[in-house]
BAFI-3210 file (N, C-alpha, C; in Angstrom, 3 decimals, decimal comma, padded with zeros to 6 digits):
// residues 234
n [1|2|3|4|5|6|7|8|9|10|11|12|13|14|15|16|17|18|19|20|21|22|23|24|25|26|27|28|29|30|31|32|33|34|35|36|37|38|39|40|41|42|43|44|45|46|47|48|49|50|51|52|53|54|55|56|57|58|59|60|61|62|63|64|65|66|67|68|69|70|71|72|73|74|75|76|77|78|79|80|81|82|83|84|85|86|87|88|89|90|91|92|93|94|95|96|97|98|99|100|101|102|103|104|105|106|107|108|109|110|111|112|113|114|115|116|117|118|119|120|121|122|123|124|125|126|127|128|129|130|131|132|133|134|135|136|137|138|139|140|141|142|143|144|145|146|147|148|149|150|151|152|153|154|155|156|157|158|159|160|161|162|163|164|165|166|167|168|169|170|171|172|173|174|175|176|177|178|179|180|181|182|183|184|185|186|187|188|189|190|191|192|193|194|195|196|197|198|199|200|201|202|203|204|205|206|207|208|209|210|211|212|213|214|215|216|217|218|219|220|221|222|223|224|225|226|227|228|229|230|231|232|233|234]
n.u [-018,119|-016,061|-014,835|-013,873|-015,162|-014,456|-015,581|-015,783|-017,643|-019,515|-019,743|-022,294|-023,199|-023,253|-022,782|-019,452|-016,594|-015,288|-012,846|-009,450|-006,962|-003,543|-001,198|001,693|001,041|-001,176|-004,720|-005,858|-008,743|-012,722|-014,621|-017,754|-020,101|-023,329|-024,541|-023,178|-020,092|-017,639|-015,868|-012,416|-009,812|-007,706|-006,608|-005,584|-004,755|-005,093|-006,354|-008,715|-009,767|-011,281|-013,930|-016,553|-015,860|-016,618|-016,593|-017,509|-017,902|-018,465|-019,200|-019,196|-022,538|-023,783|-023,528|-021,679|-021,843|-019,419|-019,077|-016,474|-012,930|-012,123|-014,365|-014,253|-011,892|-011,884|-014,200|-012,795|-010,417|-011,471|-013,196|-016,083|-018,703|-018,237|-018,401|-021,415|-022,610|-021,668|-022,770|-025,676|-025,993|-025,184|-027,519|-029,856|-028,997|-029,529|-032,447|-033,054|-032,235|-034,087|-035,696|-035,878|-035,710|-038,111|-040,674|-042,271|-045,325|-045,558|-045,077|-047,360|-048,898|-048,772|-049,416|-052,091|-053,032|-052,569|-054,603|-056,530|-056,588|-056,443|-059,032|-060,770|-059,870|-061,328|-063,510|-066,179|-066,807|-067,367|-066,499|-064,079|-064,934|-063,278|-063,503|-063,923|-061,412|-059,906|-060,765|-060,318|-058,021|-056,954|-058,742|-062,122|-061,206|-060,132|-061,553|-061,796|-059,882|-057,204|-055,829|-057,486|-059,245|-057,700|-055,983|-057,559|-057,698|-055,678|-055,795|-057,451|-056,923|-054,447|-055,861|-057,106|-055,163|-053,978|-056,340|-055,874|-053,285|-054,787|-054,347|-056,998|-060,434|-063,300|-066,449|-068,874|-068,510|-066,733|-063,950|-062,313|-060,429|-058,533|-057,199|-054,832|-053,366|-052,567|-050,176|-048,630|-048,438|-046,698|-044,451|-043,789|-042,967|-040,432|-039,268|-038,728|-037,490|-035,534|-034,048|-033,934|-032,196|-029,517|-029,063|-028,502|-026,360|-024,308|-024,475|-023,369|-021,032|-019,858|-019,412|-017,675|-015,494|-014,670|-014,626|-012,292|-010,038|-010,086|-008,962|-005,980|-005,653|-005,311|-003,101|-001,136|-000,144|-001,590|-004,011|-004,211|-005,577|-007,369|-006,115|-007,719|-007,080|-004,799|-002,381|000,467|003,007|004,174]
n.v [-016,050|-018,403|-021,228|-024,134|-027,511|-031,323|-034,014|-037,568|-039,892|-042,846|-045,006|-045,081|-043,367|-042,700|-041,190|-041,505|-040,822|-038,052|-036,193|-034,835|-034,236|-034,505|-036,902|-037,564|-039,661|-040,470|-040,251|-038,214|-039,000|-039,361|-042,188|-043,265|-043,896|-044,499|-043,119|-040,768|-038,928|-040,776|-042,629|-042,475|-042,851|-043,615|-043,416|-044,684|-042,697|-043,483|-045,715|-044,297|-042,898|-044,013|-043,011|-040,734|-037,557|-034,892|-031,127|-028,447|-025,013|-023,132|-020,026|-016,872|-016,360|-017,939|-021,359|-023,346|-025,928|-028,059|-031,249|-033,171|-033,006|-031,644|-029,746|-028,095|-027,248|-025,476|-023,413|-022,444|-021,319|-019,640|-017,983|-017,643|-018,691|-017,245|-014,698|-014,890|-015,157|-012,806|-010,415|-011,513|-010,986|-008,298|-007,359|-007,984|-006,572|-004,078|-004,444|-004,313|-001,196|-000,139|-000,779|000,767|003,200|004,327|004,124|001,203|002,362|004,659|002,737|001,806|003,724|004,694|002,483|002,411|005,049|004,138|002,244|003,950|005,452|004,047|002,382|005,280|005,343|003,503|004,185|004,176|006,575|006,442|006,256|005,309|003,528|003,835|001,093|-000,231|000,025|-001,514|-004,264|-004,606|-004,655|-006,545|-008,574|-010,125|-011,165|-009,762|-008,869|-010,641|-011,159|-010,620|-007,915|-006,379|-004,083|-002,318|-001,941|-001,117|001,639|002,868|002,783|003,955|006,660|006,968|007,637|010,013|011,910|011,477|013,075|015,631|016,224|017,017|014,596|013,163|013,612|013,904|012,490|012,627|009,404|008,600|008,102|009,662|009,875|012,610|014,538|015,153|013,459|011,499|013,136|013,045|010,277|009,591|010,894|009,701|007,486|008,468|008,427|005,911|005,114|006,774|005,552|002,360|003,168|003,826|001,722|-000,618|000,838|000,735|-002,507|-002,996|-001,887|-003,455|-006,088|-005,541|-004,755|-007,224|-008,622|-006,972|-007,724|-010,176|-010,662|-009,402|-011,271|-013,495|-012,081|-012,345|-014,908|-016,646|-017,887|-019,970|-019,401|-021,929|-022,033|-021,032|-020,071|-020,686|-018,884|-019,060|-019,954|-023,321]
n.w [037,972|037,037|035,792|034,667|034,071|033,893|032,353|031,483|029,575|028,777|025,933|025,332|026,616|029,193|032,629|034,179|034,308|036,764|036,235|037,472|037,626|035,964|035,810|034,645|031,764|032,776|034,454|037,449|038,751|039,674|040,017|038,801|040,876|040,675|041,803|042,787|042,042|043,664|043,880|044,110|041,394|039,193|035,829|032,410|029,827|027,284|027,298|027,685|025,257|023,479|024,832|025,318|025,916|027,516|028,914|030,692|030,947|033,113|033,191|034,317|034,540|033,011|031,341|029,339|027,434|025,986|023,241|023,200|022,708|020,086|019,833|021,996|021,211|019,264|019,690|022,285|021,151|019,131|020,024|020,000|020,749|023,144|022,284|021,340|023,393|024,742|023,285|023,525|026,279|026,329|025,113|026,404|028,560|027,225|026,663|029,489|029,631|028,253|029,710|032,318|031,569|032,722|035,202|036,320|037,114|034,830|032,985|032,791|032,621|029,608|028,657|029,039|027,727|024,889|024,499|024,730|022,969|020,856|020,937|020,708|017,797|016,637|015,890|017,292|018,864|022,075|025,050|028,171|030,864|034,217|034,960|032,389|031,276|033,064|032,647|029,818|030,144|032,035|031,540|032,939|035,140|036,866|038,611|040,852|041,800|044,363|044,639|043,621|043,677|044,680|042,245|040,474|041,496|041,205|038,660|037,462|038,846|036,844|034,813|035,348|035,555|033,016|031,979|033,292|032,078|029,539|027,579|028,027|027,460|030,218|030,907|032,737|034,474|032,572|030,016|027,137|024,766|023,530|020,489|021,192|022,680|020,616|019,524|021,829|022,163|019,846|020,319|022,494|020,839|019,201|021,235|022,230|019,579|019,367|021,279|020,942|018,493|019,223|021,196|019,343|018,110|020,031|020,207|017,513|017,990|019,856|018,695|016,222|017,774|019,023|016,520|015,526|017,681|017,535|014,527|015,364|016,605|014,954|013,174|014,873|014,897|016,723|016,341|013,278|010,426|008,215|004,979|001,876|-000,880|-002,774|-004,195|-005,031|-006,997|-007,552]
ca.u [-017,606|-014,765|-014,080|-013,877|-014,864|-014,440|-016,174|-015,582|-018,858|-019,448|-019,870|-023,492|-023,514|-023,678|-021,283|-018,662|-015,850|-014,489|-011,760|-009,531|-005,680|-002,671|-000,289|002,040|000,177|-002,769|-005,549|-006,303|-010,118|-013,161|-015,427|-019,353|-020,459|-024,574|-025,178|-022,352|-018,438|-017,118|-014,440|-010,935|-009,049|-006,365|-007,111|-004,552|-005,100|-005,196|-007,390|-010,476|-010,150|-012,769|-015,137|-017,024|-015,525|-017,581|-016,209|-018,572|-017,374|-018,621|-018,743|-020,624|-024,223|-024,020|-022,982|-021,590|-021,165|-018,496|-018,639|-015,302|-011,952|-012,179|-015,558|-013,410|-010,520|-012,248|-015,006|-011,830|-009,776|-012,096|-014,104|-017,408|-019,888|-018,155|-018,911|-022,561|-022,939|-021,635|-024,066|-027,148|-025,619|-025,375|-029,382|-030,473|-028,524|-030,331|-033,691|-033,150|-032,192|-034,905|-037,172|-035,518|-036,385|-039,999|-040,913|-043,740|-046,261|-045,207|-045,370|-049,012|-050,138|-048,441|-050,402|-053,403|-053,023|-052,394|-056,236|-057,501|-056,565|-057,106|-060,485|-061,282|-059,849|-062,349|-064,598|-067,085|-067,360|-067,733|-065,779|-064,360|-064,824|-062,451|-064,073|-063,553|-060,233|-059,220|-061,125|-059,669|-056,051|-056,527|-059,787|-062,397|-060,468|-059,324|-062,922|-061,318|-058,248|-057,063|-055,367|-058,046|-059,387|-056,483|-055,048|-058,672|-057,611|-054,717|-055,907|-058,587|-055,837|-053,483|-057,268|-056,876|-053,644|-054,931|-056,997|-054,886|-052,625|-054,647|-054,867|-058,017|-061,529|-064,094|-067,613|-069,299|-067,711|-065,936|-063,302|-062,491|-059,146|-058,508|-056,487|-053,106|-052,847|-051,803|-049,085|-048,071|-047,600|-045,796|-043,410|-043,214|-042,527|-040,081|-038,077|-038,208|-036,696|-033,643|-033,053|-033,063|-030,647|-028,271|-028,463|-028,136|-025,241|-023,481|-024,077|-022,484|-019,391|-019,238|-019,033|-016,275|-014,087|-014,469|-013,682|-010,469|-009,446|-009,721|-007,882|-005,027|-004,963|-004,859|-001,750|000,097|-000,101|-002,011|-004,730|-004,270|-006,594|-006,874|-005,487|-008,693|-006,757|-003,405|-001,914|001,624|003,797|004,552]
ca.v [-017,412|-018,940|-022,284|-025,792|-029,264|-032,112|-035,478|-038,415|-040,501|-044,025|-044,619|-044,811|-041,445|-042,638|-040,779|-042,353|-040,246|-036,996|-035,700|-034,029|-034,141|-035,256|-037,618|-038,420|-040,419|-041,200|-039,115|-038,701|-038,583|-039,611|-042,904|-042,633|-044,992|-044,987|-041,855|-039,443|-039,278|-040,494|-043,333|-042,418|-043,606|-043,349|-044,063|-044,017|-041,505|-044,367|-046,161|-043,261|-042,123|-044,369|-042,609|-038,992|-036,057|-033,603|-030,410|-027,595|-023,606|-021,871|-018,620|-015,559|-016,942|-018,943|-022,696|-023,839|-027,461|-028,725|-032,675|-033,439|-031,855|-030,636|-028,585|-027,383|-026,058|-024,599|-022,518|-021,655|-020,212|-018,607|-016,909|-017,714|-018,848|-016,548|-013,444|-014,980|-014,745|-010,878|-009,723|-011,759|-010,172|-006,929|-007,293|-008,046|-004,998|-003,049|-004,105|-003,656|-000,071|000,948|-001,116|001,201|004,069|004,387|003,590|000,788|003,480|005,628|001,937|001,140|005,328|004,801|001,689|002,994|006,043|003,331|001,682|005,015|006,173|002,636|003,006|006,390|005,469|002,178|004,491|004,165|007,519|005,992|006,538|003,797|003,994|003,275|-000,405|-000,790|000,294|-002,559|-005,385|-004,618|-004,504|-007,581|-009,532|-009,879|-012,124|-008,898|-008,907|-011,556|-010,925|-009,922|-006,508|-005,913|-002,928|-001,540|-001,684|-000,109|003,076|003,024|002,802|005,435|007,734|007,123|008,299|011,414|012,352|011,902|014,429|016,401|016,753|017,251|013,669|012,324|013,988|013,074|013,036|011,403|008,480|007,555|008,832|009,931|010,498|013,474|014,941|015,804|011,646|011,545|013,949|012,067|008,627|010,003|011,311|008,415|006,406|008,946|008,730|004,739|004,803|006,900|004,533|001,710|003,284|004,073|000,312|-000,951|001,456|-000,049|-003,585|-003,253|-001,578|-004,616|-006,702|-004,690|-004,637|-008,235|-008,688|-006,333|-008,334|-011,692|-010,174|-009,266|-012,572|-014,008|-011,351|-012,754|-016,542|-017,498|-018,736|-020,338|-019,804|-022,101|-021,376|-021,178|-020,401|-020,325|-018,180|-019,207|-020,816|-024,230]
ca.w [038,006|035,265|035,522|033,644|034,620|032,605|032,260|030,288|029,606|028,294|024,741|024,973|027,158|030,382|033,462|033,954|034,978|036,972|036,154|038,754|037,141|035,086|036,425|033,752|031,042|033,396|034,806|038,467|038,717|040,787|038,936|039,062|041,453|040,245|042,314|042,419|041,748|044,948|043,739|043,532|040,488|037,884|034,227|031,228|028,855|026,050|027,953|027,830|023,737|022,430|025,544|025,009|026,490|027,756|029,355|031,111|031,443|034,235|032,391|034,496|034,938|031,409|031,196|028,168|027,589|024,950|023,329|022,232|022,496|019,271|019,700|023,060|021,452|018,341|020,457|023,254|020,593|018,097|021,510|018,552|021,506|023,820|021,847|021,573|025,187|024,820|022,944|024,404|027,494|025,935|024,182|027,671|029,705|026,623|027,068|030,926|030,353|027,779|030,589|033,251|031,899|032,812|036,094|036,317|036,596|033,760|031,683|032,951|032,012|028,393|028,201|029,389|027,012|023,717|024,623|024,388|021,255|019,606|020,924|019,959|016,226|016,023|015,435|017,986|019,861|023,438|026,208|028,583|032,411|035,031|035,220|031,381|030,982|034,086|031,922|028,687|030,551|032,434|031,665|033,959|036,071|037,572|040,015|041,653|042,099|046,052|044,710|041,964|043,879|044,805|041,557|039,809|042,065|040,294|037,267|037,924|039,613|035,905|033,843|036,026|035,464|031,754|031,734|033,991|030,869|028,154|026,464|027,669|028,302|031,043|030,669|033,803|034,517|031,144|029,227|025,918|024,214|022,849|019,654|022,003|022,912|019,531|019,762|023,019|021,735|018,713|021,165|023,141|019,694|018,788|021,985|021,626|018,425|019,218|022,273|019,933|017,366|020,025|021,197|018,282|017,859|021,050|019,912|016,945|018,594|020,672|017,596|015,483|019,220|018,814|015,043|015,606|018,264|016,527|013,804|015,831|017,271|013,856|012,936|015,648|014,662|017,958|015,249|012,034|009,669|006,936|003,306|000,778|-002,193|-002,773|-005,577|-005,012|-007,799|-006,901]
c.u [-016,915|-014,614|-014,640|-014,249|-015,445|-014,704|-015,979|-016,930|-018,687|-019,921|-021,462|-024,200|-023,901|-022,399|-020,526|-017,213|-015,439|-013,521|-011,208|-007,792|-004,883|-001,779|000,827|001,170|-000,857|-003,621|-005,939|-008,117|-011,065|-014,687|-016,593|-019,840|-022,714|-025,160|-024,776|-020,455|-017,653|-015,387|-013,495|-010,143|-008,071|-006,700|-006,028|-005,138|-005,917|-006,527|-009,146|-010,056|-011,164|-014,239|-015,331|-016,632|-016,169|-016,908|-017,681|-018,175|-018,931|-018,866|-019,764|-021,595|-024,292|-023,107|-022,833|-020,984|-020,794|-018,795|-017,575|-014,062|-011,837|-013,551|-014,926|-012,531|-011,465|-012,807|-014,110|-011,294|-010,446|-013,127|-015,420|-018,616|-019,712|-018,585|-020,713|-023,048|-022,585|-022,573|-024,980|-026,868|-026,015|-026,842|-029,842|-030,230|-029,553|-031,587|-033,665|-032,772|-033,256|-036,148|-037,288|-035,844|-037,723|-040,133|-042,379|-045,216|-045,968|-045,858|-046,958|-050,103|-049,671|-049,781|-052,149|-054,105|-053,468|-053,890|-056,730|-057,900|-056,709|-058,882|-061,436|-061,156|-060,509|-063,203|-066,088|-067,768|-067,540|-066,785|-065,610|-064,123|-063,657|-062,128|-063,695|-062,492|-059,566|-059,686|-061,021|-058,222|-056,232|-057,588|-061,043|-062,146|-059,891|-060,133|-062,487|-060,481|-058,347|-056,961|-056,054|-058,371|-058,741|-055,805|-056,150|-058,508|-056,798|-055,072|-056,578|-057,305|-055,163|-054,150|-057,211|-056,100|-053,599|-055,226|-056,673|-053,887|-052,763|-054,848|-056,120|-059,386|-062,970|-065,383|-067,945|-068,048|-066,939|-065,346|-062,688|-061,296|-059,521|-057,413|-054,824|-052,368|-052,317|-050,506|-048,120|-047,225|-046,752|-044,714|-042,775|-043,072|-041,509|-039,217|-037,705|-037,350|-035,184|-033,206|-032,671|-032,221|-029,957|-027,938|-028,041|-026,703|-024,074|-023,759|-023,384|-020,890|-018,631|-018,757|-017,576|-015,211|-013,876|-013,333|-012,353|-009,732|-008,768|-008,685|-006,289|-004,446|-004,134|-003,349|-000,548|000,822|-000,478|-002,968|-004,140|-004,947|-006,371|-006,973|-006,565|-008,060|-005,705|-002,846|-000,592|002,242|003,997|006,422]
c.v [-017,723|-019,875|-023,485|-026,453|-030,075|-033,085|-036,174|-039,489|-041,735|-044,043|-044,391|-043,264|-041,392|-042,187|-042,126|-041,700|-038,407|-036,732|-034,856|-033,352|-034,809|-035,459|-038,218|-038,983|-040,811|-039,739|-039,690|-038,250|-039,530|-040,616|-043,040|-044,119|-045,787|-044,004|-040,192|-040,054|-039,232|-042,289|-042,528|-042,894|-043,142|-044,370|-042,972|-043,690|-042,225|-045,078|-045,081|-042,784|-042,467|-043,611|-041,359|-038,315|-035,403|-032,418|-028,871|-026,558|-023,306|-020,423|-017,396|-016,450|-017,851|-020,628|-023,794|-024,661|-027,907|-030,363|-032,880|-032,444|-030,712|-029,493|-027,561|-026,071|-024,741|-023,355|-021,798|-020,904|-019,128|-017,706|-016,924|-017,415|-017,962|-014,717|-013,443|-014,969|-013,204|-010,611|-009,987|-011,038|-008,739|-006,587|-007,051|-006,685|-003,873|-003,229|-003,689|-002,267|000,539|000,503|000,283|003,036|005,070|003,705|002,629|001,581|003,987|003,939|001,706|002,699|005,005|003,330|001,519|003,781|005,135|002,702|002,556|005,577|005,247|002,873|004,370|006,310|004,611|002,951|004,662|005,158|007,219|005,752|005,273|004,327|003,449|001,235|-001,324|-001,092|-001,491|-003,936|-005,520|-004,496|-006,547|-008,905|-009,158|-010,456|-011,242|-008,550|-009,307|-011,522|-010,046|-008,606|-006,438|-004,478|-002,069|-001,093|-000,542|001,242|003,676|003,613|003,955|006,649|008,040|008,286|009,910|012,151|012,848|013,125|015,516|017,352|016,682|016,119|013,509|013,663|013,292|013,562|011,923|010,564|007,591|008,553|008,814|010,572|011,877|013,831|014,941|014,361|011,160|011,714|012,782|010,880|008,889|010,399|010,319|007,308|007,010|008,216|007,102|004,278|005,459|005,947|003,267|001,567|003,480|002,805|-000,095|-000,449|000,551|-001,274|-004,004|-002,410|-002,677|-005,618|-006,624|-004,566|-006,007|-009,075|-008,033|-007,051|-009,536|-011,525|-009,612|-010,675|-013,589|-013,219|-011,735|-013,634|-016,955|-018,165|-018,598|-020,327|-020,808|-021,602|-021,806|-021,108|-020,103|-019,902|-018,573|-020,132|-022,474|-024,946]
c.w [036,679|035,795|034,887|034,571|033,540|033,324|031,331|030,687|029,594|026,905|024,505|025,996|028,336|031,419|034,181|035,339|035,871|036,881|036,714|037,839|036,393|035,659|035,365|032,332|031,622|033,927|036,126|038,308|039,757|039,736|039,467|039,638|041,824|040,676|042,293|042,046|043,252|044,804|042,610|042,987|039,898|036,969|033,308|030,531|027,462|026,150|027,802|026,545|023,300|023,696|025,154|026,259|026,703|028,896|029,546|031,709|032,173|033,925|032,970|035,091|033,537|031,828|030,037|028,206|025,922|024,969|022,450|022,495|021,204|019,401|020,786|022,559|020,237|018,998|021,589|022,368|019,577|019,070|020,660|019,630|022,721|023,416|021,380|022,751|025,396|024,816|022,862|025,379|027,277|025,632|025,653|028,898|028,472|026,785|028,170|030,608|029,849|028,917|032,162|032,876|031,997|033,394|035,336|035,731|035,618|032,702|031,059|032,004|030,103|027,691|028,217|028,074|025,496|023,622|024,829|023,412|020,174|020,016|020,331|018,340|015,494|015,440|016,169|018,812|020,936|023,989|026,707|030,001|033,105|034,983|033,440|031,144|032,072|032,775|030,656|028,687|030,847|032,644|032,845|035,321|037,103|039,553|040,819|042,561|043,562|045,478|043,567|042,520|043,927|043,132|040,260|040,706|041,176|038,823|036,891|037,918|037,778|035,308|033,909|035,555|034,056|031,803|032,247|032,591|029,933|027,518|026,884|028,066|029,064|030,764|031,806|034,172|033,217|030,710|028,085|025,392|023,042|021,091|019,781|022,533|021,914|019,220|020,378|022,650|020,529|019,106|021,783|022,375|019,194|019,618|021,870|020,694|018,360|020,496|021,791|019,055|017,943|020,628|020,534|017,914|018,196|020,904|018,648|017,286|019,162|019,627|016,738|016,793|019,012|017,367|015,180|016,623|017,635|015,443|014,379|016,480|016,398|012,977|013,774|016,083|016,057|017,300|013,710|011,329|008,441|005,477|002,435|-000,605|-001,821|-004,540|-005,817|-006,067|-007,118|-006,971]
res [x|x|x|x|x|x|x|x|x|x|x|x|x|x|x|x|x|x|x|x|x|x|x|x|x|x|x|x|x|x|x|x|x|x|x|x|x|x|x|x|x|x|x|x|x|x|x|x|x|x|x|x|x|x|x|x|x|x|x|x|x|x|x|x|x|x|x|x|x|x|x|x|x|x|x|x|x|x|x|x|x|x|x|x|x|x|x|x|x|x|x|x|x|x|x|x|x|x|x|x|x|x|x|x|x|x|x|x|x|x|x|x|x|x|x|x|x|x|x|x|x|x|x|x|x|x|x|x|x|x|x|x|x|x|x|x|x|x|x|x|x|x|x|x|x|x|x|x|x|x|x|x|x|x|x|x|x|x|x|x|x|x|x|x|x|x|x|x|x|x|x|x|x|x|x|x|x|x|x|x|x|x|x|x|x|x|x|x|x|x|x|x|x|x|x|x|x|x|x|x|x|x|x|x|x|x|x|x|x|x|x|x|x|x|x|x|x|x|x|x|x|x|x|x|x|x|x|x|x|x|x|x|x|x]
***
């Protein structure tokens, strides 16, 4: 979605007008009748200065609302709040991909794994059972819960898998991180960190595409910047 619509208020900030077109010196538009904009008018231009302006882009899924022509044009031509919507855009496609890669499961076994090896490094020597591990994830509020069983299979099933490969060991019903869970999460902190320097990478690319743009815009007198010092003879 891209588009504008503009409103003109009342001075104390109440709606007022729609604005539809330009007729000459007047504006065709639609005046706020206490509920919605359903009267059809014409108002001179002169006539609505001392009222507030308000204009509202459409932009994507974002909705950025301007007061004033001048906050309009500044933020249209310098693209300022539009290149802050990039790269929230951009932050957000990056967490979604480092979220994307690692299914659910995979997130729940890493987190599983992380309350094993904090446990084992408290110091305590003692294992945690199936039943622990659930009520140090999610309280014991979990008893309750419709899919608590279902999801203690789960959780059970991850424990397994554990010990399957080496991080955890079982004694009875409880289990006990090993030396190699170590390793593990050091790995899986490793691989985190190059997916954040490679975001990071690609959000400042997006930045510097930006800046070189702007700078070309400004080379080609579509913006003016103004003159901070002037060295020039007079």
């Amino acid at each position: 979605m891209n588009c504008f619509v503009a409103y003109v208020n009342t001075e104390d900030g109440k709606p007022h007008l729609l604005l539809e077109g330009l007729n000459g010196d007047s504006i065709r538009c639609r005046r706020w009748d206490g509920q919605r904009f359903s009267i059809e008018a014409e108002e001179r231009i002169c006539d609505l200065v001392p009222m507030q302006l308000q204009i509202i882009h459409y932009y994507g899924l974002s909705k950025i609302e301007f007061k004033g022509a001048w906050e309009f044009l500044w933020h249209h031509y310098t693209a300022l709040i539009y290149l802050r919507i990039a790269v929230g855009q951009k932050w957000q496609s990056v967490c979604q991909f480092l979220f994307n890669q690692r299914s659910l499961a995979s997130q729940e076994r890493i987190r599983i794994l992380r309350l094993m090896v904090a446990k084992r490094l408290s110091g305590s020597g003692e294992g945690l059972s199936a039943w622990d591990v659930m009520t140090e994830l999610y309280s014991f509020r979990w008893i309750e819960h419709p899919d608590g069983e279902s999801r203690a299979g789960g959780v059970e099933f991850q424990l397994e898998s554990l010990v399957e490969s080496g991080d955890l060991a079982k004694s009875g019903i409880t289990y006990l991180a090993k030396p190699k869970s170590m390793v593990t999460l050091a790995q899986i902190d490793d691989q985190d960190r190059r997916h954040r320097e490679a975001s990071r990478l690609q959000l400042w690319l997006v930045i510097l595409t930006f800046i070189l743009a702007v700078a070309s815009i400004v080379q080609t007198g579509l913006i003016q910047l103004p003159l901070v010092f002037d060295f020039r003879g007079k």
